[in-house]
The first five atom37 places (N, CA, C, CB, O) and aatype in JSON, in Angstrom:
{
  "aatype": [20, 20, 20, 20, 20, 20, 20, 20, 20, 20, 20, 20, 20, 20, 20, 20, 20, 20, 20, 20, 20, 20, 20, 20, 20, 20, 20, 20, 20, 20, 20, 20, 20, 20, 20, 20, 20, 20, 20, 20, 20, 20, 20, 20, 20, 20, 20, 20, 20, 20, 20, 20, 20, 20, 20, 20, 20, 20, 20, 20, 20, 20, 20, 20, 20, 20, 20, 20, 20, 20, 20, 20, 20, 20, 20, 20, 20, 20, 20, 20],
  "atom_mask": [
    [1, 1, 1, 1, 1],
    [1, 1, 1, 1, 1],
    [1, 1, 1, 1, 1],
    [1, 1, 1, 1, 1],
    [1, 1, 1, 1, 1],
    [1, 1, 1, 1, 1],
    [1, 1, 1, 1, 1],
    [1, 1, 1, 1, 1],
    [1, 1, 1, 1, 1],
    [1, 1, 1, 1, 1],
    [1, 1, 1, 1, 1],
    [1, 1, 1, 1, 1],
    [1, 1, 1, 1, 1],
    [1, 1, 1, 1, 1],
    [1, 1, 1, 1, 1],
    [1, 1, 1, 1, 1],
    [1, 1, 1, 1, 1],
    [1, 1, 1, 1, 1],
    [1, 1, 1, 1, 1],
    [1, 1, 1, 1, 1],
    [1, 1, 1, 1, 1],
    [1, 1, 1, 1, 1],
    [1, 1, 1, 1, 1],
    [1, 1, 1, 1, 1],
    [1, 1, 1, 1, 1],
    [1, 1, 1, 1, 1],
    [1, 1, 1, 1, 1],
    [1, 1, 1, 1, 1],
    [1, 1, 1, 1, 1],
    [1, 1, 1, 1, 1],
    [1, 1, 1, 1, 1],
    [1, 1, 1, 1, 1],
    [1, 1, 1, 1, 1],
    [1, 1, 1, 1, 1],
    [1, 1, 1, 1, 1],
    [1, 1, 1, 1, 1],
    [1, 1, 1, 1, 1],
    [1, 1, 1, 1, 1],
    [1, 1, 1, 1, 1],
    [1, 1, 1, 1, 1],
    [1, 1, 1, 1, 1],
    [1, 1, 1, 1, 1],
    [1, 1, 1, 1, 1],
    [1, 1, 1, 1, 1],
    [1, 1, 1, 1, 1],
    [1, 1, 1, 1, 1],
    [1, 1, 1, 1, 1],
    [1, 1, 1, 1, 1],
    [1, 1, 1, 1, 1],
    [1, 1, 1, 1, 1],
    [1, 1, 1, 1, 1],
    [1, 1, 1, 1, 1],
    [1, 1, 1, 1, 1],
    [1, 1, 1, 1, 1],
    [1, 1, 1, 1, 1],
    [1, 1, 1, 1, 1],
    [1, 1, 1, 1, 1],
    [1, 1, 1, 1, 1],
    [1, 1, 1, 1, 1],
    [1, 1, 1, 1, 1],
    [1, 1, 1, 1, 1],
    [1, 1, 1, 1, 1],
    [1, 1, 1, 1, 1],
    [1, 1, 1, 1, 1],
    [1, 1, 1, 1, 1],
    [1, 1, 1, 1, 1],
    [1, 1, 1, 1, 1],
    [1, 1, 1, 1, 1],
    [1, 1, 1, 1, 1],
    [1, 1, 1, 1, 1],
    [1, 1, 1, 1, 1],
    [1, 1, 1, 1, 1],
    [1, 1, 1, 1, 1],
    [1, 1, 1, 1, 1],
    [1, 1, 1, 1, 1],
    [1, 1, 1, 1, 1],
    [1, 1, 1, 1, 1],
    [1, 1, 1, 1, 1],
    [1, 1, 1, 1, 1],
    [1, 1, 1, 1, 1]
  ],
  "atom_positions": [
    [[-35.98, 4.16, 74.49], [-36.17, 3.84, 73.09], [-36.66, 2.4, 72.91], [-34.87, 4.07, 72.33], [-37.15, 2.07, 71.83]],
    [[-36.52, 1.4, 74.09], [-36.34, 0.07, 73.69], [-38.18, -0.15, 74.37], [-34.67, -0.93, 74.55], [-39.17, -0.74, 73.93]],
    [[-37.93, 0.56, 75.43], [-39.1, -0.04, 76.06], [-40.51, 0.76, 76.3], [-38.61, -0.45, 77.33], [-41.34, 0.8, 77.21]],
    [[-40.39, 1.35, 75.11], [-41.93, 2.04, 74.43], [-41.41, 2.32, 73.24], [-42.72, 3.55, 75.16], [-40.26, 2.15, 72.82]],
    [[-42.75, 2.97, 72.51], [-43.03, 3.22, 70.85], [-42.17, 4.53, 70.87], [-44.91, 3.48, 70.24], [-42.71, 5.43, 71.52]],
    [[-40.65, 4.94, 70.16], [-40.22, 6.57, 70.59], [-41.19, 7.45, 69.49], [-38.2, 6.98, 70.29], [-41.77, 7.18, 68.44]],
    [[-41.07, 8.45, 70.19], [-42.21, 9.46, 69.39], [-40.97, 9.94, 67.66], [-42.74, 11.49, 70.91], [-39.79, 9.64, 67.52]],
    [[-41.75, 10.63, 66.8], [-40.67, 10.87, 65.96], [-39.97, 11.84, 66.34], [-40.96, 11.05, 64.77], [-39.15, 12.37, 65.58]],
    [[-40.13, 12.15, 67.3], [-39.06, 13.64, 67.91], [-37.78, 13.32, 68.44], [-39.71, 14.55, 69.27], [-36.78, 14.03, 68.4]],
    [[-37.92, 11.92, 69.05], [-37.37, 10.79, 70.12], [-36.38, 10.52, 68.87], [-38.59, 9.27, 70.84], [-35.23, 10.93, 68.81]],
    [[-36.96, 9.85, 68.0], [-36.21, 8.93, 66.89], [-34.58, 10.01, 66.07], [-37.79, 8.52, 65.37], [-33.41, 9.75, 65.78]],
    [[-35.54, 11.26, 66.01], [-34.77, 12.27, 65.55], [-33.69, 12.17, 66.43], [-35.41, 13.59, 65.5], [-32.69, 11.47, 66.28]],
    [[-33.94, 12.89, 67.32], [-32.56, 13.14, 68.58], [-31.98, 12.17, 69.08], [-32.89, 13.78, 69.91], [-31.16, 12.46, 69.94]],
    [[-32.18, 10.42, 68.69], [-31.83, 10.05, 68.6], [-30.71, 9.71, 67.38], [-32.48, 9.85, 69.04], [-29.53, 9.38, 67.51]],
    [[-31.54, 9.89, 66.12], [-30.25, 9.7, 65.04], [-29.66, 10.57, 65.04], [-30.37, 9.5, 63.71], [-28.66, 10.4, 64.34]],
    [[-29.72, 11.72, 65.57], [-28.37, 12.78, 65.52], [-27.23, 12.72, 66.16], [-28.61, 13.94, 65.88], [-26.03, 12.87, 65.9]],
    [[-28.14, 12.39, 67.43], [-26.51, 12.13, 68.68], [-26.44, 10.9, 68.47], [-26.56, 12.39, 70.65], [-26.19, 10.35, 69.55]],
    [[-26.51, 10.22, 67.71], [-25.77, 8.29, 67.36], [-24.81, 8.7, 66.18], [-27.28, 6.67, 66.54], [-23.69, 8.2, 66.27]],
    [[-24.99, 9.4, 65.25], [-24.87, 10.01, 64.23], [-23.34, 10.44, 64.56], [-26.01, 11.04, 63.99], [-22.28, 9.96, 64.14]],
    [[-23.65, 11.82, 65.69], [-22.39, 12.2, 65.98], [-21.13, 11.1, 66.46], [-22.64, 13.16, 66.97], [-20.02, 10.96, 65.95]],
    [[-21.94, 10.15, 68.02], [-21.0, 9.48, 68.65], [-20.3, 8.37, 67.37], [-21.74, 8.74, 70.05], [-19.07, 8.29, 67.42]],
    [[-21.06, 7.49, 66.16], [-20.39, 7.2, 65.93], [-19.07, 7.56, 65.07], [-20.91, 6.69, 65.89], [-18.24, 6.71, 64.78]],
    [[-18.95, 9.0, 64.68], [-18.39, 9.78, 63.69], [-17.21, 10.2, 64.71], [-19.42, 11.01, 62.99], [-16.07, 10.21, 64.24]],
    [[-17.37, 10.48, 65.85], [-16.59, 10.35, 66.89], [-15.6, 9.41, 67.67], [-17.19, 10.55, 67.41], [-14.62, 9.44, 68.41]],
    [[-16.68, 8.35, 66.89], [-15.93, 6.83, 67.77], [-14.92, 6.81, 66.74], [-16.97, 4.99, 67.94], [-13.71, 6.81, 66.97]],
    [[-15.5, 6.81, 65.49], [-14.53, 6.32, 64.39], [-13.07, 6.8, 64.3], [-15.12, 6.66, 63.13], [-12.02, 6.21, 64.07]],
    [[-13.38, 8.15, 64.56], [-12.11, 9.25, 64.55], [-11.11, 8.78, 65.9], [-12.78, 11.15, 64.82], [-9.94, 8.4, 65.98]],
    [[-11.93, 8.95, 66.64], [-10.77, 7.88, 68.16], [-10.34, 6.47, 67.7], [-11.87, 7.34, 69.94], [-9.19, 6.05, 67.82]],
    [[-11.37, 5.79, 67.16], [-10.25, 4.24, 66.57], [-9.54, 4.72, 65.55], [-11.08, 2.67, 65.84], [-8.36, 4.4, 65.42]],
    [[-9.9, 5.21, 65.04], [-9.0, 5.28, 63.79], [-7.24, 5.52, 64.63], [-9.65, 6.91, 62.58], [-6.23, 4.83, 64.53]],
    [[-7.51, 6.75, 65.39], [-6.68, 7.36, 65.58], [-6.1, 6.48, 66.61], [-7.0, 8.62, 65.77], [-4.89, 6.71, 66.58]],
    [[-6.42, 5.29, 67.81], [-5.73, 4.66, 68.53], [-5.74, 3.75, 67.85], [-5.96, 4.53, 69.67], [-5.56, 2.81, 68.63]],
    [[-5.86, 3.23, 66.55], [-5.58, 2.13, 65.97], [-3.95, 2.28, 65.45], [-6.69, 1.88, 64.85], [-3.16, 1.35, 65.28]],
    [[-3.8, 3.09, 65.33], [-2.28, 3.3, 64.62], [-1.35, 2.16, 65.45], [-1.54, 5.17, 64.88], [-1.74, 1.97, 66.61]],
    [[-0.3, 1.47, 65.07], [0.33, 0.89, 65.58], [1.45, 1.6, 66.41], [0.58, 0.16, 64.78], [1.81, 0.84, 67.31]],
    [[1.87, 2.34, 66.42], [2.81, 2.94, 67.41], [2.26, 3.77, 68.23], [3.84, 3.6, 66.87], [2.91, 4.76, 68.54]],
    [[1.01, 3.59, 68.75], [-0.17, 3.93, 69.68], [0.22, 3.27, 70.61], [-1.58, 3.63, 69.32], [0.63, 2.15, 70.32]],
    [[0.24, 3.64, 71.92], [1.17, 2.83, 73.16], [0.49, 1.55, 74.27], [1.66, 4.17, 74.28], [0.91, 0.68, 75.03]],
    [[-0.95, 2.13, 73.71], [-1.95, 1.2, 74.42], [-3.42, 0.47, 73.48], [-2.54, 2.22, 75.7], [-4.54, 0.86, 73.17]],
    [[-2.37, -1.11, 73.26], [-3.19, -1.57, 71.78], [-4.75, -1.91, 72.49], [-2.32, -3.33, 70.81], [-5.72, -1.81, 71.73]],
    [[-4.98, -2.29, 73.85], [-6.33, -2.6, 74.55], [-7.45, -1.4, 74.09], [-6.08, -2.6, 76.35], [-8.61, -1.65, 73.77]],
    [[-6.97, -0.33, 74.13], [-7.97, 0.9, 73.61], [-8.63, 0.51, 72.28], [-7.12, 2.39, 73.35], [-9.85, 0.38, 72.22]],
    [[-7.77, 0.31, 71.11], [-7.98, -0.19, 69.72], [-9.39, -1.05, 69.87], [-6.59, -1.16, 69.14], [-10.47, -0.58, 69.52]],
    [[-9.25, -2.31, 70.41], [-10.1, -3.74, 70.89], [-11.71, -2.9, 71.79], [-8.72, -5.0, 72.44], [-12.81, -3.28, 71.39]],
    [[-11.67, -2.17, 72.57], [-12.26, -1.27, 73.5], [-12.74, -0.83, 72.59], [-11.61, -0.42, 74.43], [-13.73, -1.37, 72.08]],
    [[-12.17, 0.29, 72.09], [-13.09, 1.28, 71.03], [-14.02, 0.3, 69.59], [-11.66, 2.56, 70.15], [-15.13, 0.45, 69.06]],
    [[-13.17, -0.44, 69.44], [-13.82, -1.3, 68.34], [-15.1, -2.0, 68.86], [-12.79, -2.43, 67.82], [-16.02, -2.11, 68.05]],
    [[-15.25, -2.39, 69.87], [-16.81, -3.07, 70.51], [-17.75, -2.2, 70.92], [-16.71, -3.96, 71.82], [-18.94, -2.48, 71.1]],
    [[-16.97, -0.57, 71.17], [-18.14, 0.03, 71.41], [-18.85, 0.76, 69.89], [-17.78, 1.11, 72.62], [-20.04, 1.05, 69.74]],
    [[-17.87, 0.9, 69.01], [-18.08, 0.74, 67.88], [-18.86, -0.06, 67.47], [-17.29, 0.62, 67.44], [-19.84, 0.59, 67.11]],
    [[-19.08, -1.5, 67.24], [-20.14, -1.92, 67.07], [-21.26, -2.19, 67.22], [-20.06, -2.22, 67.0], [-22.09, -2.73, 66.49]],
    [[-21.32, -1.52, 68.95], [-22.84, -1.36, 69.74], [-23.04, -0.43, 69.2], [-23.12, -1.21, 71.3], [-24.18, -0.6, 68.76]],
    [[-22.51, 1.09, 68.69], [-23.34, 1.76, 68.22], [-24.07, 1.93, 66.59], [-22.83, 2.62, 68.63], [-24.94, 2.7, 66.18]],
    [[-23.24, 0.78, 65.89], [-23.51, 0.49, 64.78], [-24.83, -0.35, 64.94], [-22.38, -0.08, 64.16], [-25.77, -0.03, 64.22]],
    [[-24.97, -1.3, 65.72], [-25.87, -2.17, 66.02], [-27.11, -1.49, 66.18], [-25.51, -2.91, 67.09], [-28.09, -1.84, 65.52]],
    [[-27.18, -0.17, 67.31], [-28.22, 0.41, 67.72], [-28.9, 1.12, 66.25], [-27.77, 1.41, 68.94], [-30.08, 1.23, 65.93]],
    [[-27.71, 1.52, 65.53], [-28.0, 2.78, 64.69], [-29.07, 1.47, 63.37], [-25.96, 3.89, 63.91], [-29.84, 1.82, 62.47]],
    [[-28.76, 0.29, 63.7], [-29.3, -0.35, 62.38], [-30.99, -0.8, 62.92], [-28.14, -1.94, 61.85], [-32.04, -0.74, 62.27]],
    [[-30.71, -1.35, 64.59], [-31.72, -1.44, 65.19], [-32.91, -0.2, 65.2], [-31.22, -1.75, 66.31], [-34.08, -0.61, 65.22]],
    [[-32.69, 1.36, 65.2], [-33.69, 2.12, 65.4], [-33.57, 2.89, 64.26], [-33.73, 2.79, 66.63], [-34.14, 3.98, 64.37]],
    [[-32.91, 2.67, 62.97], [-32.52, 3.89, 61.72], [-32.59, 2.78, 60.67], [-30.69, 4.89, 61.79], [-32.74, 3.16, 59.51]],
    [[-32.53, 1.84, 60.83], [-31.98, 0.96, 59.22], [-33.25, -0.21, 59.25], [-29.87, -0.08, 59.31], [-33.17, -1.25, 58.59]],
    [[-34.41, 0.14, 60.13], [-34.75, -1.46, 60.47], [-35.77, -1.63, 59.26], [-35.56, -1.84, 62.24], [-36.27, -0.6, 58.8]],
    [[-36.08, -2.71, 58.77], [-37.17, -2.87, 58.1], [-38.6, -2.91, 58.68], [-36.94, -3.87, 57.52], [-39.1, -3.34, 59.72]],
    [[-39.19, -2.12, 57.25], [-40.71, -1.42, 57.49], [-41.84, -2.58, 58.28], [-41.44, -0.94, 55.71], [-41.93, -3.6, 57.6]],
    [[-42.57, -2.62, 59.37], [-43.02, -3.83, 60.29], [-44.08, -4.62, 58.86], [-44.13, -3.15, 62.12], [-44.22, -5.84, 58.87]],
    [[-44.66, -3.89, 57.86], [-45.22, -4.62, 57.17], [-44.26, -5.87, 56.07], [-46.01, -3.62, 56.56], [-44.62, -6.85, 55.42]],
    [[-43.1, -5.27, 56.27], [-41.68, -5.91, 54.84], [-41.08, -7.2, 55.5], [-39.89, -4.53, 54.49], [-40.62, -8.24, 55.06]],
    [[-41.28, -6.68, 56.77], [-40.42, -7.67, 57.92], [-41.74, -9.14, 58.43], [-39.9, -6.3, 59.79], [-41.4, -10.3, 58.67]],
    [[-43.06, -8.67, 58.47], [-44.08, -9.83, 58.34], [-44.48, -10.84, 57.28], [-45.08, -9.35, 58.52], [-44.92, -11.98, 57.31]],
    [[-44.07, -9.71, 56.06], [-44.2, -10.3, 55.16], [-42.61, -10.95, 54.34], [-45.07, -9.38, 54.5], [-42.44, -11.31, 53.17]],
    [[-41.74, -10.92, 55.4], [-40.45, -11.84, 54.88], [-40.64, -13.21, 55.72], [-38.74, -11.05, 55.26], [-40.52, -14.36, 55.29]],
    [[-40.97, -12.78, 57.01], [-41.32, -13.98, 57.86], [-42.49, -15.22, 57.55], [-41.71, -13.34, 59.07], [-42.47, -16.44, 57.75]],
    [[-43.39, -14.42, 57.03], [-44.77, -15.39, 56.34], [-43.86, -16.45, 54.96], [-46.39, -13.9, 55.33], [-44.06, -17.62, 54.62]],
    [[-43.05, -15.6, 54.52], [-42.44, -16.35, 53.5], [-41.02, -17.62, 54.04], [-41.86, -15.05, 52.45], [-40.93, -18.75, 53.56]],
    [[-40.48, -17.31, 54.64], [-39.21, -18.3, 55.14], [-40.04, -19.02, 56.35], [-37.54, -17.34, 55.78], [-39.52, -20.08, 56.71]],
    [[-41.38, -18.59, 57.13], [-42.04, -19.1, 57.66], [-43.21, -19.45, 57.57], [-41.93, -18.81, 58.21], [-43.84, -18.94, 58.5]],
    [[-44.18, -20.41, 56.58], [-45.09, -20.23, 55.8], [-46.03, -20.7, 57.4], [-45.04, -21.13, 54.15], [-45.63, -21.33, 58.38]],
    [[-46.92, -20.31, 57.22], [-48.35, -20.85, 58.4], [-48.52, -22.4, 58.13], [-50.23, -19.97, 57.98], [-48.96, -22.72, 57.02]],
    [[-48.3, -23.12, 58.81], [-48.48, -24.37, 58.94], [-49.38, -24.81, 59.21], [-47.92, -24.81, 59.47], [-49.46, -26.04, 59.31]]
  ]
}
C-alpha cells in the first residue's frame, strides 16, 4: 500500500479488513481495559496497536484530496 499507487480494488480490501481489525481491537481493549482484568500490560499493548491502526486508517481512508493538500501547503508555505 505504501510503496506503490494501490489500485481501487487494493484501497477497498483494504478499508474493510482495517475496518474490521479496528472494531475488533476496540472490543478486546475495551474488554481488557476493565480494571479487575488480571493483566493491566495488555490494556497499554492493545491501546498502541490501536492507534497504528487508527493512524493507517486516516493515512489511506481520511487523507486529504492531493489537490486540497498542495493547495494548503502553497498557503502556510507561500513560494518564496
Amino acid at each position: 500500500m505504501i510503496l506503490r499507487e494501490p489500485s481501487a480494488r487494493d484501497l477497498a480490501e483494504h478499508k474493510q479488513a482495517l475496518r474490521w481489525l479496528l472494531q475488533i481491537t476496540r472490543l478486546f481493549h475495551a474488554a481488557v481495559s476493565d480494571p479487575e482484568f488480571p493483566n493491566r500490560s495488555v490494556a497499554k499493548d492493545l491501546h498502541g496497536r490501536l492507534l497504528q491502526l487508527e493512524s493507517s486508517w486516516r493515512m489511506f481512508h481520511d487523507a486529504l484530496p492531493k489537490e486540497e493538500a498542495e493547495q494548503l501547503l502553497s498557503e502556510v508555505f507561500p513560494p518564496g
